[in-house]
C-alpha positions in Angstrom: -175.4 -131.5 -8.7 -173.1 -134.2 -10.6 -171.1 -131.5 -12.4 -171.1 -129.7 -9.0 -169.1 -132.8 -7.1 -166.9 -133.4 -9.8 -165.7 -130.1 -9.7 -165.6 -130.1 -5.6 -163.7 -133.4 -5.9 -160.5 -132.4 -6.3 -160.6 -130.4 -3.2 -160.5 -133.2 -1.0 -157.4 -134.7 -2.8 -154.9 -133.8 -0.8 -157.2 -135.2 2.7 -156.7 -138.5 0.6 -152.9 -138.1 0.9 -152.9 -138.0 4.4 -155.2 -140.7 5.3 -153.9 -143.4 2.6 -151.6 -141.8 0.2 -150.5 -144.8 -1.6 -154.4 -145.3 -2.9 -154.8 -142.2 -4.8 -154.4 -142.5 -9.1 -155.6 -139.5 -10.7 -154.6 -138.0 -14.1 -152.7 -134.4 -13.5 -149.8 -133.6 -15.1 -146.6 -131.3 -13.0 -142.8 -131.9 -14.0 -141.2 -132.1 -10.5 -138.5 -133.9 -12.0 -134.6 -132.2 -11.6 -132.4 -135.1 -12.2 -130.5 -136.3 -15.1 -132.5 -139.7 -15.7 -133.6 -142.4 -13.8 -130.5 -145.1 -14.4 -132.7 -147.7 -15.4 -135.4 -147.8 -12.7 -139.4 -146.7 -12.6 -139.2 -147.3 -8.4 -139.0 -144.0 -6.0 -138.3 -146.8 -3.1 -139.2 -149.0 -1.2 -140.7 -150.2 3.0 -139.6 -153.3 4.3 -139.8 -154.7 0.3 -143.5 -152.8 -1.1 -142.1 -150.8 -3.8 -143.4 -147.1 -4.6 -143.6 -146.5 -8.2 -142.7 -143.4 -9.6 -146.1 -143.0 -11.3 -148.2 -144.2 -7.8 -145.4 -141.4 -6.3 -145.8 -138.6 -9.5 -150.5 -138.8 -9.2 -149.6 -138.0 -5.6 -147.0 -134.9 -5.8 -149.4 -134.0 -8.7 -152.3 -133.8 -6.1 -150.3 -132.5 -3.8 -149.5 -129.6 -6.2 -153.1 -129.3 -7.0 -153.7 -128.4 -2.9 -150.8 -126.0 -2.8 -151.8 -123.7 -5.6 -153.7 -122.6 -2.9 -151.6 -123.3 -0.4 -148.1 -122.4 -1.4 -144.8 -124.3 -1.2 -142.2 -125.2 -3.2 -141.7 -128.4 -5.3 -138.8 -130.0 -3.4 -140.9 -129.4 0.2 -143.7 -131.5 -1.2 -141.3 -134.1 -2.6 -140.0 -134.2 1.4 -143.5 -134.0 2.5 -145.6 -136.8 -0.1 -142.2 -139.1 0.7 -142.7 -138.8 4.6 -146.8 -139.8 4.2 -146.0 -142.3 1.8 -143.5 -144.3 3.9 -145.9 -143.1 7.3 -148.7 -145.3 5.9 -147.2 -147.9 4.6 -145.2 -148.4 8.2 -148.9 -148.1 9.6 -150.4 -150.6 6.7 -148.0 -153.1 7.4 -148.4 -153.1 11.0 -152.3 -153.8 10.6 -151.8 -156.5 8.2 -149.4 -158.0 10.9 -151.7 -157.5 13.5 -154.6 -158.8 11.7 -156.7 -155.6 12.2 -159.5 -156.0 9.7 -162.9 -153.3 9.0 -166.0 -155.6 7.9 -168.1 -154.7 5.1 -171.0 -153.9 7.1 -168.8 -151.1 9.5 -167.0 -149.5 6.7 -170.9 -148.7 4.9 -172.3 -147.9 8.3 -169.4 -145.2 8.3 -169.8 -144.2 4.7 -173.3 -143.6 4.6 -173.8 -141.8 8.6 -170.4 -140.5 9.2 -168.3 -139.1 6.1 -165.2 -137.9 7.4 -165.0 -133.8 7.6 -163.6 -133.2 4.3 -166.4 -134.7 3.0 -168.7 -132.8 5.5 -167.4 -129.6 4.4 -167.3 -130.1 0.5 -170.4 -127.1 -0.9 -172.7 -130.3 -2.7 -173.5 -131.6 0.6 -174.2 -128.0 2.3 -177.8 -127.0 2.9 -178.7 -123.5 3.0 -177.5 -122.3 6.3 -173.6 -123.6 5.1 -174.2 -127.2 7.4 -173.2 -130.1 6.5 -176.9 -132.1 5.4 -176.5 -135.4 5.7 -180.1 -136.3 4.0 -178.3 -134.6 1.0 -175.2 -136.6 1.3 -177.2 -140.1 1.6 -179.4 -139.2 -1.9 -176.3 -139.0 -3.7 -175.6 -142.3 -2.7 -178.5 -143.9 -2.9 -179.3 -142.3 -6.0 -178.6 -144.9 -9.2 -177.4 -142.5 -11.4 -174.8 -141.8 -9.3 -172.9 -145.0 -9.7 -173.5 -144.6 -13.4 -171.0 -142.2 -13.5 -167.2 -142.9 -13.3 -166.0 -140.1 -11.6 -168.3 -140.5 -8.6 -168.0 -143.9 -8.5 -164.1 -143.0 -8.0 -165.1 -140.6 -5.8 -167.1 -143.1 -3.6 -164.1 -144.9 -3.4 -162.0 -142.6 -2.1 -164.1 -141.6 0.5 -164.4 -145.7 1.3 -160.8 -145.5 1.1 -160.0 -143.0 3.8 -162.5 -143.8 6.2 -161.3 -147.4 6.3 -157.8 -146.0 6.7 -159.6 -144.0 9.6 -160.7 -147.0 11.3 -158.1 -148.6 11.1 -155.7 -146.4 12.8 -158.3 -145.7 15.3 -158.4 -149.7 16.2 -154.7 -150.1 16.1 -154.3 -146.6 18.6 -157.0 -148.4 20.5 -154.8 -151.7 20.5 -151.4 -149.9 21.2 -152.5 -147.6 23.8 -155.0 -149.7 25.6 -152.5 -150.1 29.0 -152.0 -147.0 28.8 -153.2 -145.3 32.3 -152.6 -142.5 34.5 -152.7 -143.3 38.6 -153.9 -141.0 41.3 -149.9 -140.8 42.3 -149.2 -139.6 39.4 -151.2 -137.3 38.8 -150.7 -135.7 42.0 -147.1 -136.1 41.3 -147.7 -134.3 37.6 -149.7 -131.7 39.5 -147.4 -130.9 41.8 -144.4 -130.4 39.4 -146.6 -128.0 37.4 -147.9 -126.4 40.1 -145.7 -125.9 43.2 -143.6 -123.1 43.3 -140.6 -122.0 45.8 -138.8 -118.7 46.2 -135.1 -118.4 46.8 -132.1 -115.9 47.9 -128.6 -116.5 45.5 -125.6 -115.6 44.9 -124.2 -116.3 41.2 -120.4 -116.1 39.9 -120.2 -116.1 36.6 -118.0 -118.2 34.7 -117.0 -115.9 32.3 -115.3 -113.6 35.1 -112.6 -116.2 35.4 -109.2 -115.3 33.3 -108.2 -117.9 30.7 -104.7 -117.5 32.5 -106.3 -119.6 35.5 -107.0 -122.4 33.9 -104.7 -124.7 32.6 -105.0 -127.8 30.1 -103.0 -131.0 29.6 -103.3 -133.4 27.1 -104.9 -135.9 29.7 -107.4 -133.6 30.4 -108.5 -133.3 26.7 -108.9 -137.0 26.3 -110.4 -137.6 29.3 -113.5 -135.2 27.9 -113.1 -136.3 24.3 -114.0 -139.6 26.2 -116.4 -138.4 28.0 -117.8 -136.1 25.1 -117.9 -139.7 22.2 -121.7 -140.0 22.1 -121.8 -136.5 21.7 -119.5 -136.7 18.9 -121.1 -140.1 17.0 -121.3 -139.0 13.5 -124.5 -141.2 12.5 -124.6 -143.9 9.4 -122.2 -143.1 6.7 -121.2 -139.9 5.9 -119.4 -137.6 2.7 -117.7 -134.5 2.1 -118.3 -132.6 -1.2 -116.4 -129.7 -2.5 -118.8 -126.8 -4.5 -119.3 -123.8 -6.1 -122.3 -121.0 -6.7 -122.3 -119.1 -9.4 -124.0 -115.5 -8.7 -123.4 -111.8 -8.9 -122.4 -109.6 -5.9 -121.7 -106.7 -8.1 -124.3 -104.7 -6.4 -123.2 -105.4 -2.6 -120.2 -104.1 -3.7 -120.6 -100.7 -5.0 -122.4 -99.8 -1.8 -119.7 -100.9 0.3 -117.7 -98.8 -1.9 -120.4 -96.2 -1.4 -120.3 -96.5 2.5 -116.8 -96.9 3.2 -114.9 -95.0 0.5 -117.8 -92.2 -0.4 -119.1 -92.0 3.5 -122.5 -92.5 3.1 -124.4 -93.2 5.7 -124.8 -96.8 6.4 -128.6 -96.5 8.1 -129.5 -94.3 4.9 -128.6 -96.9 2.8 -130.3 -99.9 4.8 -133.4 -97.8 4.8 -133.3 -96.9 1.1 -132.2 -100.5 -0.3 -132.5 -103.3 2.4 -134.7 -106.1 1.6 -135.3 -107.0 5.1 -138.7 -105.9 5.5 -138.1 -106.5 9.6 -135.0 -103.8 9.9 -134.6 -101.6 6.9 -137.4 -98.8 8.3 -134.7 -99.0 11.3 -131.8 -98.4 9.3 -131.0 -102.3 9.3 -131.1 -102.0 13.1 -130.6 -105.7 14.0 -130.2 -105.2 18.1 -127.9 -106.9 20.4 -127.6 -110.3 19.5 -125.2 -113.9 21.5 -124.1 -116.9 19.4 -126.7 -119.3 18.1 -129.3 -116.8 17.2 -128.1 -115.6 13.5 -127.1 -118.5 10.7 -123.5 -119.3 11.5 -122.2 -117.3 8.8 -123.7 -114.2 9.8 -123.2 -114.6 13.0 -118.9 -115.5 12.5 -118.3 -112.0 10.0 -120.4 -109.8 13.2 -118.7 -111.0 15.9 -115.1 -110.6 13.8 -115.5 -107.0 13.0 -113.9 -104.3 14.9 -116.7 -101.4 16.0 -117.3 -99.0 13.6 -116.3 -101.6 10.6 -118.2 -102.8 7.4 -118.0 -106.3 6.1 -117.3 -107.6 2.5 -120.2 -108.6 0.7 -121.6 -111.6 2.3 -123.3 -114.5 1.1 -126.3 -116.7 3.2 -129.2 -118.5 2.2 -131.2 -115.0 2.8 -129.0 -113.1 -0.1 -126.1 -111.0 0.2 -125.3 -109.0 3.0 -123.4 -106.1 4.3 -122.7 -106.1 7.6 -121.7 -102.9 10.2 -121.2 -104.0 14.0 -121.5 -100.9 16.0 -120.6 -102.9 19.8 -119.1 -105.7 21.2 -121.2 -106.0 24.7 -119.0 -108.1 27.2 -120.7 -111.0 28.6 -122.7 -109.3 32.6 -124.1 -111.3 34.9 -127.6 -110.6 33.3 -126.5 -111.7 29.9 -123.7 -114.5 30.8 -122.5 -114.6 26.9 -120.8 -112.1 24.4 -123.1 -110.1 22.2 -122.8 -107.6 19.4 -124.9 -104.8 18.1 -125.2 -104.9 14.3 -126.8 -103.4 11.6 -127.1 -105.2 8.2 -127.9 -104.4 4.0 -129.9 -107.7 3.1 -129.8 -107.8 -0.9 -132.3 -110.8 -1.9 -131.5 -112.8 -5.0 -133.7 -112.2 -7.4 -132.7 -113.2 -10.9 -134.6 -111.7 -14.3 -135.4 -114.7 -16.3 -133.0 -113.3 -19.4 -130.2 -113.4 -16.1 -131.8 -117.0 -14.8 -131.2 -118.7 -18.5 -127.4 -117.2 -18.4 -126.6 -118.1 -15.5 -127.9 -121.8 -16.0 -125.8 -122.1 -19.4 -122.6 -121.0 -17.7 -123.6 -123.8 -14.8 -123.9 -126.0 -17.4 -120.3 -125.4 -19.2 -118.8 -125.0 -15.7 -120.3 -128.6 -14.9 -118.9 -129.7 -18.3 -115.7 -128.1 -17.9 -115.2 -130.1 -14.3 -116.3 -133.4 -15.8 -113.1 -132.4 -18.0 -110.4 -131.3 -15.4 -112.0 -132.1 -12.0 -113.6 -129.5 -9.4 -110.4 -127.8 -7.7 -109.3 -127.2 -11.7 -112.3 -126.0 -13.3 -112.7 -123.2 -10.4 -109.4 -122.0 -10.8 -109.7 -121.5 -14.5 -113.2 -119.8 -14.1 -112.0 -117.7 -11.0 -114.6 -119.5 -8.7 -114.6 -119.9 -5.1 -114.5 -123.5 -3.5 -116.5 -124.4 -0.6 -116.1 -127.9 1.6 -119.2 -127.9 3.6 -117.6 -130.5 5.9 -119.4 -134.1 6.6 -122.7 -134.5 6.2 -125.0 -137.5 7.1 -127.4 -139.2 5.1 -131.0 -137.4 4.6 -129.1 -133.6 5.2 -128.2 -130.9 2.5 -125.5 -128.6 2.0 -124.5 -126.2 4.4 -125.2 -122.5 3.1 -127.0 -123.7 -0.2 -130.3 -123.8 1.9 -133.1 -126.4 1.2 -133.5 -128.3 -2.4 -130.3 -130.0 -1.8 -130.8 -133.5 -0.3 -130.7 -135.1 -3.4 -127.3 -134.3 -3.8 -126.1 -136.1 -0.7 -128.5 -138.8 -1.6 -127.1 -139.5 -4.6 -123.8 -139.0 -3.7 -123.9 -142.1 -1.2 -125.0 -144.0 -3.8 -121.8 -142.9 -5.8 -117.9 -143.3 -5.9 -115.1 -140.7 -4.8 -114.7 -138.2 -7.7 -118.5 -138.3 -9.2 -119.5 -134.6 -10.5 -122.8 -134.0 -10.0 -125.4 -132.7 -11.9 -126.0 -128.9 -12.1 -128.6 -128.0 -9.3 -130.1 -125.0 -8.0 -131.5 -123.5 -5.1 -132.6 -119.9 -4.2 -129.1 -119.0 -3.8 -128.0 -120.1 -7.3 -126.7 -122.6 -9.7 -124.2 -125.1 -8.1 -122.2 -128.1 -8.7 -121.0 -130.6 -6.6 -117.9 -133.6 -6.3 -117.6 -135.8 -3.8 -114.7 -135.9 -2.5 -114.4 -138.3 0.8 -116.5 -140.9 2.4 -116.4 -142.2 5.9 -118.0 -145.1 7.7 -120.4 -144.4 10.8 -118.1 -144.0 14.3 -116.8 -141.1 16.4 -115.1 -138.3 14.8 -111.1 -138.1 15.4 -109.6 -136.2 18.3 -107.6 -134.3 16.1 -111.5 -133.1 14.0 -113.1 -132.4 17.1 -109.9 -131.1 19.4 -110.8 -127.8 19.2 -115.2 -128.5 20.6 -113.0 -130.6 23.1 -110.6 -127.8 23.9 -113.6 -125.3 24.8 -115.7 -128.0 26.7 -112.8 -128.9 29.2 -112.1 -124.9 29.5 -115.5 -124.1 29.9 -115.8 -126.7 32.7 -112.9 -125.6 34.2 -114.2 -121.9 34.4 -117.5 -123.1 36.4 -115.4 -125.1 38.5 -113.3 -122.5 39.5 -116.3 -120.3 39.9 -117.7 -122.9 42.3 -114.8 -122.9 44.5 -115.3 -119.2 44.9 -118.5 -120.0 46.5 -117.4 -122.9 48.9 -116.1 -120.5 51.6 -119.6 -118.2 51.5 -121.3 -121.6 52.0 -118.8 -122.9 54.5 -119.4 -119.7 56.6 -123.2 -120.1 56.5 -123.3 -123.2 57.7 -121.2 -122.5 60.7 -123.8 -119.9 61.6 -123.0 -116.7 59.7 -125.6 -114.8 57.7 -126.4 -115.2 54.2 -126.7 -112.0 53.2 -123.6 -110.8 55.2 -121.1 -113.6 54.3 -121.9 -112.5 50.4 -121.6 -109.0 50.9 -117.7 -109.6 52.7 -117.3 -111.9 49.4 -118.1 -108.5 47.3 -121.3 -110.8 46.0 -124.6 -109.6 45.6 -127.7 -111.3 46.9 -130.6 -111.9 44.7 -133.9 -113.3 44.8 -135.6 -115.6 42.3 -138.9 -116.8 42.3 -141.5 -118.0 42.8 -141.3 -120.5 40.1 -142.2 -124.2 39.1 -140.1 -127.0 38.2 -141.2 -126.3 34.5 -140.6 -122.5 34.4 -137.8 -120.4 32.6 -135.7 -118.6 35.3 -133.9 -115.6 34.2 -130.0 -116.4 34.3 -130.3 -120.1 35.8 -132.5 -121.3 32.4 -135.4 -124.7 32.2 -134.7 -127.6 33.8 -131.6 -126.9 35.0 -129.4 -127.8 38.2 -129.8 -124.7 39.4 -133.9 -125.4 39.7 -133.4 -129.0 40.9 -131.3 -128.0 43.8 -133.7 -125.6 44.7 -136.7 -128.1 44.9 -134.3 -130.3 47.0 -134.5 -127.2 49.8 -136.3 -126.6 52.7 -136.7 -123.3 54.0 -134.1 -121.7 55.0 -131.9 -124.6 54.2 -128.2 -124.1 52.0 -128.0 -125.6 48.7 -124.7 -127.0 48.4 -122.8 -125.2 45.6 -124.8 -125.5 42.1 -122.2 -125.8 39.1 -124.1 -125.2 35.7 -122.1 -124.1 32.5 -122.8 -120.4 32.7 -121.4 -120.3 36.4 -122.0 -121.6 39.9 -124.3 -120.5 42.4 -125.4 -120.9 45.7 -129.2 -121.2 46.9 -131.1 -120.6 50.0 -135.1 -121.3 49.9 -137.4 -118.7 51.8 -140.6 -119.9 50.5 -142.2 -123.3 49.0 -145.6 -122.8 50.3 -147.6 -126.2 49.9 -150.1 -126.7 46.8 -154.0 -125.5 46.7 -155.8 -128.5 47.5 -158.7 -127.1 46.6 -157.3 -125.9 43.6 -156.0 -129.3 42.8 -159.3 -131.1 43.3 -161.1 -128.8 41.2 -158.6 -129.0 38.3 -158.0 -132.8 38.8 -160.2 -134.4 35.8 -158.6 -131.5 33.3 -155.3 -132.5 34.4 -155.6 -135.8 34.2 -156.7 -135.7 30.3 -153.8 -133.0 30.0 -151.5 -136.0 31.4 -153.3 -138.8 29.8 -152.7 -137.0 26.1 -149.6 -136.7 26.9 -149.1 -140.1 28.0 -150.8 -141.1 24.9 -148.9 -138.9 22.4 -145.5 -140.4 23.6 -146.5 -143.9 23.7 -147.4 -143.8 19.6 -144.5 -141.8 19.2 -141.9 -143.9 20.7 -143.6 -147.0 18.9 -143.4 -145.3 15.7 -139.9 -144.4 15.8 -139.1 -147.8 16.5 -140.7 -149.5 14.0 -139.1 -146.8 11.3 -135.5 -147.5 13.2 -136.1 -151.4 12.6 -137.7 -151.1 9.1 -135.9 -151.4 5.4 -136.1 -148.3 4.0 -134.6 -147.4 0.5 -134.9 -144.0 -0.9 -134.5 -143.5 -4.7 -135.8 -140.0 -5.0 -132.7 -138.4 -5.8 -132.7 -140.4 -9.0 -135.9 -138.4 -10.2 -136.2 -135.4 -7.9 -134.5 -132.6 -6.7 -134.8 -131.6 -3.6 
């Protein structure tokens, strides 16, 4: 049974992790490392002043590891992952030493020996012959005396000590910070009532993009006036850097089968069908559908929305692979689907190098990164006939835009760095890169002249709603005087529709969650006007026909299930709200990018 647990041991490693990370020690070797050296430091970082050694930081990745060999999951994710545990409980251990929450002896062996935590439960030793966890089995191992005689148990013993006083702990200070906590009968009827009630309405809807750009006019005052308006929005946070950098990998493929489509007219579904790598669309000839802004990466999305009908796109690079792209529509924005779409088809070519192509590749990064250490970025590029890219700003803690994840430690190191520093060669799925940094900028609100253009849009985009709204004041004006609803919008040349029933909480097709267009229409009382509703898709104007009241019945029978719904709820936002502002106030330092990539 001995050689049995040591062998199940290592299965509850990673359970460890999450319940007190910063205990675990255990000899398992993994290189993680992607860095150039350590510049004369052994710490990872540091909480409020408790340092995390690399080694305390290296035994947990390495169990980490251990877990996701089952698991899955790339190196940098569980750098990300151990780092955001590590600093969790250390947050949480300092705020129970400051509170002066203590376990005793006596309640941390009651635990150990009649309540193991489920990791433990579930580990095959301690499983009698139905599969259930036995807890007589459990207690003989540790009352047995050659148990302690052997170092790995005893280890293991303490682990298990280790997490359920880590468990008890948290429990007390939950039970400490969520004690006022409560839920009153107003407010669950309140709660119950927003989930619940529902109201049906008649509309009309103009759309804001039916009005011409020729209607609307901008002057300077009206741009500052939003950029005012718009400056938390456009708060760049902490200090931010701009980096210029290049990838180094072969599209030689993409294009001979653009060549192939365009010059030699094959068929572009054919050749989606035959060659994609999108497992989703290449049995549909790369059928993509009909797709607005926002729902592609921004790359994708800018090359399908340029290209004419009909045309084929140059080879095209995301953090997917390369693609070619064919737009068969443009769809103009309808009253059912307020915003532009396209109908596309792409060729998704995944980058997948041989490992003879991987340690090529990886020796040309390394004389390119030599060569701009010698004659700078912009220099180096133009002697090896390589392409540029400025990502833009980024903040602290964020990677490079179109490089995918495995990046951070760039920016990381960069704002520990001056203008001009060349980074070290690094490498994601898309390829080999290298990096400079080429500007910093203190924490503020981005320059007019940066953001004129978001500006620009906003004010015009207003100014469309608006003018739709105005449309609607003389159907409203009409109605109130006496006229019909559904008459006064038919002489306007609108058509009336009819939405509902639906809740406070619910999606409405067209008006969206949580918008005005649903709190105007909870403001109602049958058959009452809305006044005119101005949203950023259009304007509309609501009359209620229905808002029967709630089930009481319903209510009362539903009441102590709600109440828990509401109370979790209640619960989950208090502990969230306190730990974010004890991470906002705390002294964090973050060295990882000194040993880690990612």
């Amino acid at each position: 049974m001995m050689t049995k647990l040591r062998e199940s041991t290592g299965l509850i490693m990673w359970f460890v992790i999450a319940a007190f990370v910063g205990l675990i020690v255990v000899e398992w070797g993994a290189d993680f490392s992607g860095t150039s050296g350590s510049r004369g430091t052994d710490v990872v970082g540091s909480i409020n002043g408790d340092e995390i050694p690399l080694r305390q930081f290296q035994d947990a990745l390495s169990n980490a590891a251990r877990q996701r060999r089952v698991a899955g999951g790339g190196d940098g994710q569980l750098v990300r992952e151990v780092w955001d545990s590590m600093v969790y409980e250390s947050l949480i251990r300092q705020k129970v030493e400051e509170m002066g929450i203590q376990i005793s002896d006596e309640e941390l062996a009651y635990f150990t020996r009649l309540d193991p935590p489920q990791a433990v439960q579930q580990l095959s030793v301690f499983l009698n012959e139905e599969g259930e966890f036995d807890p007589v089995i459990y207690q003989e191992f540790l009352v047995d005396p050659t148990t302690h005689s052997e170092k790995s148990n005893r280890v293991f013993i303490l682990q298990v000590e280790s997490m359920i006083r880590s468990q008890l702990l948290n429990q007390r200070l939950q039970g400490l910070l969520l004690e006022t906590v409560r839920v009153t009968p107003q407010e669950l009827r309140q709660y119950y009532i927003e989930q619940n009630e529902k109201v049906t309405l008649d509309y009309v809807y103009v759309a804001a993009s039916t009005v011409e750009d020729s209607t609307i006019s901008l002057t300077e005052a009206d741009i500052q006036s939003k950029y005012e308006e718009m400056a938390p929005q456009l708060q760049h946070p902490y200090t931010t850097s701009r980096r210029g950098l290049f990838v180094r990998q072969s599209s030689h493929f993409a294009h001979r089968l653009r060549r192939e489509i365009v010059d030699g007219g094959a068929d572009f579904a054919d050749m989606a069908t035959a060659v994609s790598e999108d497992e989703g669309s290449a049995a549909n000839g790369g059928e993509l559908g009909a797709f607005g802004r926002g729902s592609m990466v921004p790359e994708f999305e800018a090359v399908a929305f340029a290209l004419a009908p009909g045309e084929v796109s140059e080879p095209l690079k995301t953090v997917y692979g390369w693609h070619l792209i064919l737009t068969e529509e443009i769809l103009p924005a309808t009253d059912e689907s307020p915003e532009e779409r396209v109908r596309a088809r792409h060729i998704l070519l995944k980058f997948r190098p041989s490992p003879k192509t991987e340690e090529v590749a990886l020796e040309a990064a390394e004389a390119f990164q030599q060569l701009t250490l010698d004659r700078g970025l912009s220099a180096a590029a133009a002697i090896e006939a390589l392409e540029v890219r400025d990502p833009g700003w980024v903040s602290e803690g964020g990677g490079l835009e179109g490089l995918g994840a495995g990046t951070q430690w760039i920016v990381s190191r960069f704002f520990d760095s001056e203008v001009g520093e060349i980074s070290p060669v690094g490498s994601t799925d898309a390829g080999y890169f290298v990096a400079a940094l080429a500007e910093r900028r203190a924490e503020g609100v981005t320059p007019l002249e940066e953001a004129r253009q978001q500006v620009e849009w906003a004010v015009r985009s207003s100014r469309r709603s608006e003018v739709a709204g105005e449309q609607l004041q003389s159907v409203r004006q009409a109605v109130v005087a006496g006229a019909k609803f559904a008459a006064v919008a038919n002489d306007a040349g609108l058509e009336v529709r009819t939405g509902g029933p639906f809740s406070r909480t619910d999606f409405v097709p067209g008006a969206g969650r949580g918008s005005r267009f649903i709190g105007a229409a909870f403001e109602l009382s049958v058959g009452q006007i809305s006044d005119v509703v101005v949203q950023n898709n259009g304007a509309y104007l609501l009359r209620l026909t229905e808002r029967p009241s709630i089930d009481e019945s319903a209510f009362a029978e539903a009441r102590v299930e709600v109440e828990a719904e509401l109370l979790q709820a209640r619960r989950s936002e208090a502990l969230q709200t306190w730990f974010a502002q004890i991470f906002e106030s705390a002294d964090i330092e973050d060295h990882r990018h000194l040993f880690y990539s990612f």
